[in-house]
N, C-alpha and C positions, 0 to 999 in steps of 0.2 A: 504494500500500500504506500500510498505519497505521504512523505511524513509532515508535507504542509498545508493537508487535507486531511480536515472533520465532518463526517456525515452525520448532522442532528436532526428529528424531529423539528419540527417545521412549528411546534407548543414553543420547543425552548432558545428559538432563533433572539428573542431578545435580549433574555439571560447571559446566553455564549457573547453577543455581541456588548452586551455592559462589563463583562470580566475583560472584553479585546481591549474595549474604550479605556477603561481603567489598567490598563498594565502599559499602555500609551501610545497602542499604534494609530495609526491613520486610516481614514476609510478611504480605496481604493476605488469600488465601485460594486456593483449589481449586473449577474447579470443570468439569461435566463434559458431554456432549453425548453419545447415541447418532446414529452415520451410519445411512441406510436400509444400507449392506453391511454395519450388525451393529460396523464397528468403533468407537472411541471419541474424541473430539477430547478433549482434557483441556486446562484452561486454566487457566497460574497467575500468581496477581496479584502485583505487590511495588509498592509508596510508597517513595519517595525526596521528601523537599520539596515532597509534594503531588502530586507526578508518579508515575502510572502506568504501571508494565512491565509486559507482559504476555506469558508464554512458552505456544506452543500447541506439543503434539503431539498427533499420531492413535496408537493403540495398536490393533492387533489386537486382535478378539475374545480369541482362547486365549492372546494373550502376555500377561506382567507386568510394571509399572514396580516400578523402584526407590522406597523412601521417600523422602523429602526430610525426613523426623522428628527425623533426626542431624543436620541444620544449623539448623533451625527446627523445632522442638518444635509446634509450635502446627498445625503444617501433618498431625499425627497424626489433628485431628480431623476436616480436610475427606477423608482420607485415609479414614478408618474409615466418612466417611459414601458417598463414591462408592462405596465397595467395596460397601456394603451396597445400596445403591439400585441402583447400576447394577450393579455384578459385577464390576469392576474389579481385576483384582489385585495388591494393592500385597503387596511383599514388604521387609519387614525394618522395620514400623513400628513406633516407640518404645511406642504403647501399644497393644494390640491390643485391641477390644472385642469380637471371634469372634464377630461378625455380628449384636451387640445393642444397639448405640451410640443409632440412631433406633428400628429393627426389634424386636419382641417374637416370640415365638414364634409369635403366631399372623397376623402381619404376613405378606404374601405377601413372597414374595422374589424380590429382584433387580426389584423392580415398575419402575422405568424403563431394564431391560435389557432386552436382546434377549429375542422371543418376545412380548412382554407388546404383548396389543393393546389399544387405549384407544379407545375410541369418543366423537368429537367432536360438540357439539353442531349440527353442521351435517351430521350422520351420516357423514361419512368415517372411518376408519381408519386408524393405523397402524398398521406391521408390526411 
């Protein structure tokens, strides 16, 4: 296994992320995967002295993570962008952009969520 990668429950992404905040590293960024069963890997970065941590959780389709907005402010905006590309639902984040951060109205939505097929140039599909 990668030894600067932790797989946690998707309940204790706050928790893990107030012990990163407090031992001093930096938030790096968010960012996001759809699984073929529709659910979500979510991965997030922090720096420490060049060194990267990196916390993964899966997230159900229908369920929602907490922010991380109220220990690292910065982490609102990869926050408002998964939500919008992928469908993600973050709840209780610092700055909400209600779904126009990247997206305009006439932007399809949720374009790297579930349903959204994409046709590669070697003609496969995903689902």
């Amino acid at each position: 296994m990668i030894d600067n990668l932790q797989i946690i429950e998707p309940t204790s992404v706050s928790s893990h992320v107030q012990e990163i905040f407090n031992s001093g590293y930096r938030f790096v960024t968010i960012t996001c995967c759809l699984n073929p069963d529709t659910s979500f890997d979510i991965f997030y970065s922090f720096d420490l002295n060049y060194k990267l941590l990196t916390l993964k959780t899966t997230l159900p389709s229908q369920d929602e993570i907490k922010s991380i907005s109220d220990i690292y402010l910065a982490a609102a905006f990869a926050e408002n962008e998964i939500s919008e590309l992928f469908g993600v639902k973050v709840k209780g984040m610092a700055i909400d952009y209600g779904g126009r951060f990247v997206l305009t109205e006439d932007s399809p939505q949720q374009p790297f969520g579930s349903g959204v097929i994409v046709e590669r140039r070697d003609g496969s599909k995903n689902a």
